[in-house]
N, C-alpha and C positions, 0 to 999 in steps of 0.2 A: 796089852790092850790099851790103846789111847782112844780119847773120847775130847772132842772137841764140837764146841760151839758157836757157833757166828751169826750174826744180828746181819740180813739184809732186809735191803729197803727197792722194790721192782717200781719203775713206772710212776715215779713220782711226779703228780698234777697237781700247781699250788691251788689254794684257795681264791675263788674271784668273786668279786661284787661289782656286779655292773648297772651302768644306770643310762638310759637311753629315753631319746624324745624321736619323737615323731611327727609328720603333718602331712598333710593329704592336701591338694589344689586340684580341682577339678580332676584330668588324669594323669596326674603327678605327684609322686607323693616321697618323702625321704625319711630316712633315719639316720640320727647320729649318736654312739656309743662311746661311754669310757668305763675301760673298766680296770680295777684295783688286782693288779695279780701278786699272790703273799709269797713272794720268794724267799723269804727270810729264814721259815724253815725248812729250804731245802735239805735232801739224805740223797747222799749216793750208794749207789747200790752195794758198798760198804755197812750201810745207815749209819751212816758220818757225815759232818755239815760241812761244808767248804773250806772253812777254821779250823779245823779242828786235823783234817786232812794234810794241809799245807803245814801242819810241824814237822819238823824232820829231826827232830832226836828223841828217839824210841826213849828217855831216861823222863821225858815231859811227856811220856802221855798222860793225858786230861786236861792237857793247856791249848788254848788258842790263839790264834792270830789272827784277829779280827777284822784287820784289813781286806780278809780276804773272803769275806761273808760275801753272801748273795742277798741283793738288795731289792727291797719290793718295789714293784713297775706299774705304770700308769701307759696304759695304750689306748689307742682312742683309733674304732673304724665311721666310716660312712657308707649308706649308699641311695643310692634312687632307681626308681622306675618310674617307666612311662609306658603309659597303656595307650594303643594308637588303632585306628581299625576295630576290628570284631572282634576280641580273644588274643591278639596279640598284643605282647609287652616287650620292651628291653629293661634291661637292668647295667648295674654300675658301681663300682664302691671300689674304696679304697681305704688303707689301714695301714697305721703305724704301730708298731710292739720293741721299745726298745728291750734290749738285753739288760738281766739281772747279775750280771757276774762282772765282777773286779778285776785290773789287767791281772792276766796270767805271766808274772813277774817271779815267782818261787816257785814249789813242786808242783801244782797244781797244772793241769794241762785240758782245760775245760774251752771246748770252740764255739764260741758265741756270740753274735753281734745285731746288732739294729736290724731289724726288717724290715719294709719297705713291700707293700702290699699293692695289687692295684686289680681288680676284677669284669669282665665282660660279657653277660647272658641275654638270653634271647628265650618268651615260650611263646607258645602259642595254643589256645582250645581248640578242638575240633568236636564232630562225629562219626562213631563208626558203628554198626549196627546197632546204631537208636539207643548204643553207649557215649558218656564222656568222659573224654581222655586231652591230658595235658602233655607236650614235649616239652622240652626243655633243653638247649646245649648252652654250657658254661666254660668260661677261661679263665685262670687266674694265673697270674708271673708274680714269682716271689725274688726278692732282691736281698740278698744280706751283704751288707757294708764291708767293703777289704778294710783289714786288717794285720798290723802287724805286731808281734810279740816279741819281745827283749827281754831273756831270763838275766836275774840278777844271782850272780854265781854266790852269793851269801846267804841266797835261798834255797838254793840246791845240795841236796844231801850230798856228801861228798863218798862214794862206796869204796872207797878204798883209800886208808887213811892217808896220810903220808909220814907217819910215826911204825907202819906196816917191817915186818922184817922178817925173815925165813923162819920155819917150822927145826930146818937145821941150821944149828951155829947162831940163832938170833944174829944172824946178818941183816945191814940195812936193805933198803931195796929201792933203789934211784927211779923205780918205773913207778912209785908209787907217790911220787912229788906230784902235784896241781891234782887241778880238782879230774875226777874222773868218775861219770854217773851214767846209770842207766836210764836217767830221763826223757823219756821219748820227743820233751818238745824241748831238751837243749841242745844249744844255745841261742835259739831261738824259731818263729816260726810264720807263714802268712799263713793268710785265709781269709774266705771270703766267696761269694758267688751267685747263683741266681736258678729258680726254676719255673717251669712253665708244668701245668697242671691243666687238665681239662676231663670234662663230664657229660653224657648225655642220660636222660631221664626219661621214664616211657611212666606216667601217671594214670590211674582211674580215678575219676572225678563219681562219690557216692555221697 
């Protein structure tokens, strides 16, 4: 009977503090937000820190490689509205969130980059049997920044050594010269891309 244990970490949201101003002009009004996101303690669903992940000789577990921490961000959105007519408004915003993670240069194989926010809504009040109700249709296109990755093969675990030799005859074994891994994002990788998103909303106004 074997009995094992393992420490995961689900769904990991950093910590934020945000701080936002606002101002209203007659029927115009805006907000602007920055807020502090704490990526530093990041857990992968290991509950391992990015660091700590990126060693690759099982003989160093407990050490880290700091380089490859995840770093706290500073993102900053905007938006406005304008209320025009009876109950109609448009809306508007837009948002930057760079990425928390370090080039993915060793084991690590984490896709992540600058985003690049920008949003479009529209509502409107009405009545409908002597009730109130609000619509609403929304858009937003998300942008993340291409990128490319360049593993450095000194960071890459090597699975098969090249000191390797038969089970018979301790013979050497020539296939087992250079580096050769199961690393899903060597020897290298892009990425990069873009989404469009959209919403409608059916409100009672009580």
């Amino acid at each position: 009977r074997v009995e094992q244990k393992h420490l995961m970490a689900l769904d990991f949201e950093p910590m934020e503090i945000s701080l936002a101003v606002g101002v209203r002009w007659e029927k115009l009004s805006g907000e602007v937000a920055v807020t502090w996101n704490h990526w530093a303690d990041f857990l992968d669903t290991h509950h391992q820190r990015a660091q700590e992940t990126a060693v690759i000789d099982p003989a160093t577990q407990g050490e880290t490689l700091d380089e490859f921490a995840f770093s706290d961000t500073w993102s900053v959105t905007a938006g406005a509205t304008y209320e025009y007519l009876d109950g109609f408004a448009a809306r508007a915003g837009v948002g930057y969130r760079p990425t928390p993670i370090p080039p993915q240069v060793g084991r690590t194989n984490y896709v992540d980059e600058d985003l690049l926010l920008a949003s479009l809504g529209h509502s409107f009040n009405f009545e409908l049997f002597d009730l109130k109700w609000r619509a609403e249709v929304a858009f937003q296109f998300v942008k993340m920044m291409d990128a490319t990755v360049y593993k450095d093969a000194s960071l890459i675990r090597d699975e098969f050594s090249d000191e390797a030799r038969t089970v018979i005859g301790s013979q050497p074994m020539p296939e087992a010269a250079g580096l050769q891994t199961n690393n899903p994002g060597f020897p290298g990788f892009e990425f990069g891309g873009w989404g469009l998103n959209g919403s409608a909303t059916l409100s009672y106004l009580f």
